[in-house]
C-alpha positions as CSV (number, residue, x, y, z in Angstrom):
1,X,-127.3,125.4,-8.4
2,X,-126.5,126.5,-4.5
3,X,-127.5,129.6,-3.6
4,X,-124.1,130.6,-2.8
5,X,-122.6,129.5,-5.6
6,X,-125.5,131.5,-7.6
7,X,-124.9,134.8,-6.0
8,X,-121.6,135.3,-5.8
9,X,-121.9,134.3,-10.1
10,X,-124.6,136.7,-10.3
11,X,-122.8,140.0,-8.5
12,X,-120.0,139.3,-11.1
13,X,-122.2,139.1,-13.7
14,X,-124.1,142.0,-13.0
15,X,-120.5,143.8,-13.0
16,X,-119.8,142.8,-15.8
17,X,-123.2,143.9,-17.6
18,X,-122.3,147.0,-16.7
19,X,-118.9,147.8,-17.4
20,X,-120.4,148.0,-20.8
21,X,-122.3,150.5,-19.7
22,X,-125.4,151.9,-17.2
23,X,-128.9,150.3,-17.4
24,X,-131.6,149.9,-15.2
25,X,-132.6,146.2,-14.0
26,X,-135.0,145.1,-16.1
27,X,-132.1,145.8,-19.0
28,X,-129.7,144.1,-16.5
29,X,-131.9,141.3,-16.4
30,X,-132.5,140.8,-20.3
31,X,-128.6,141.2,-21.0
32,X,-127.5,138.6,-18.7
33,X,-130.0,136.5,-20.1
34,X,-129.2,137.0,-23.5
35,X,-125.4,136.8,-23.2
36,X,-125.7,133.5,-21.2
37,X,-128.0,131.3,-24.0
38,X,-130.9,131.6,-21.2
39,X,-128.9,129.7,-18.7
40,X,-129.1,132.3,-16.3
41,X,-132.6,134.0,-15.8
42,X,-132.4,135.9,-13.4
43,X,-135.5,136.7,-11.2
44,X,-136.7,139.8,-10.4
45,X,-137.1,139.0,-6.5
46,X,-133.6,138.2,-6.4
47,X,-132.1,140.9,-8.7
48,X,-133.3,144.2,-7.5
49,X,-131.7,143.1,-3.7
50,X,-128.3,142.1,-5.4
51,X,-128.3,145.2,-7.1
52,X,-129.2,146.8,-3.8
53,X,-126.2,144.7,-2.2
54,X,-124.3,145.9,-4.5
55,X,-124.8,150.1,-4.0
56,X,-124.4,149.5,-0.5
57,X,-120.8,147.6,-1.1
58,X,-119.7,150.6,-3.5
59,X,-119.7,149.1,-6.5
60,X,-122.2,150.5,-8.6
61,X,-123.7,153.8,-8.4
62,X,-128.1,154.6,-9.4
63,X,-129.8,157.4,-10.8
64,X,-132.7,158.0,-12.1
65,X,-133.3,158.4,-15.9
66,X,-136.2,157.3,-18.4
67,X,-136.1,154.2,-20.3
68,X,-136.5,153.5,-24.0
69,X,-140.2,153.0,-23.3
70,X,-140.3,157.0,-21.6
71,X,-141.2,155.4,-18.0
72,X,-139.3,156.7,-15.0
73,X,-136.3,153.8,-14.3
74,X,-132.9,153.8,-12.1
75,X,-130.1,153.4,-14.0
76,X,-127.4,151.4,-12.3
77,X,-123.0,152.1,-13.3
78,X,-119.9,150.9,-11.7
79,X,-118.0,153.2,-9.7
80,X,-114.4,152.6,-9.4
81,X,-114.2,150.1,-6.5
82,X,-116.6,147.7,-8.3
83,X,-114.0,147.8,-11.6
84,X,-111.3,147.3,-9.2
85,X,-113.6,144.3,-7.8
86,X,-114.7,142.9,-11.1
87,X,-111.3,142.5,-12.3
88,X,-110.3,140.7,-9.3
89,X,-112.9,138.9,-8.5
90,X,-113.0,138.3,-12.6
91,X,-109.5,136.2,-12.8
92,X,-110.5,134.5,-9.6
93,X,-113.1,133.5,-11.4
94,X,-111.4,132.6,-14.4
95,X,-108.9,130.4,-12.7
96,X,-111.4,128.4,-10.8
97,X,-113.7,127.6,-13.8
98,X,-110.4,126.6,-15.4
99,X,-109.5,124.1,-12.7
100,X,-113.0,122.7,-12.6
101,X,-113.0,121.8,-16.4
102,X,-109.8,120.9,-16.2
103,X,-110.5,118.6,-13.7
104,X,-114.3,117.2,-15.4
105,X,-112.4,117.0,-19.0
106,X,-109.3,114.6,-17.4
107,X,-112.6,112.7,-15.6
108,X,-114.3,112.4,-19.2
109,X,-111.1,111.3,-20.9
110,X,-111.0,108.1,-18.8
111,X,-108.2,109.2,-16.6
């Protein structure tokens, strides 16, 4: 998969892990891996800068908290701006998958 491609999945992603709430990115990590089979595993070396990306866009606020385990973590939310940008960027999303499979499904039925 292109890097591109990958990263501009993953920020939504990300979003969307925490629209159901804050977590700190080892959490991130394990619910985007979870919720996507294992397709997506996301690295550590390449999620801690998205998240970083991310803060310095707007969309997601950190604080510090403890974890489940009682060690020291950040805890990563969505402002407003990155609900605003999920949803947008969400349906974008949406409408482009659907054209790709619509376009892979008329290739597979022999058309």
């Amino acid at each position: 998969m292109s890097s591109n491609l990958f990263r501009g999945t993953l920020n939504l992603v990300i979003l969307e892990a925490l629209r159901h709430g804050p977590m700190h990115g080892y959490a991130i990590g394990r619910w985007i891996r979870e919720h996507t089979d294992g397709v997506l595993d996301v690295d550590e070396g390449l999620l801690y800068p998205t998240l970083h990306r991310l803060r310095t866009r707007g969309w997601l606020d950190a604080t510090w908290g403890t974890s489940t385990s009682g060690r020291r973590a950040k805890y990563y939310s969505l402002t407003p701006t990155g609900t605003a940008h999920l949803e947008s960027e969400g349906e974008r999303w949406r409408q482009y998958s659907a054209a790709v499979l619509a376009v892979l499904n008329r290739g597979s039925a022999g058309g």
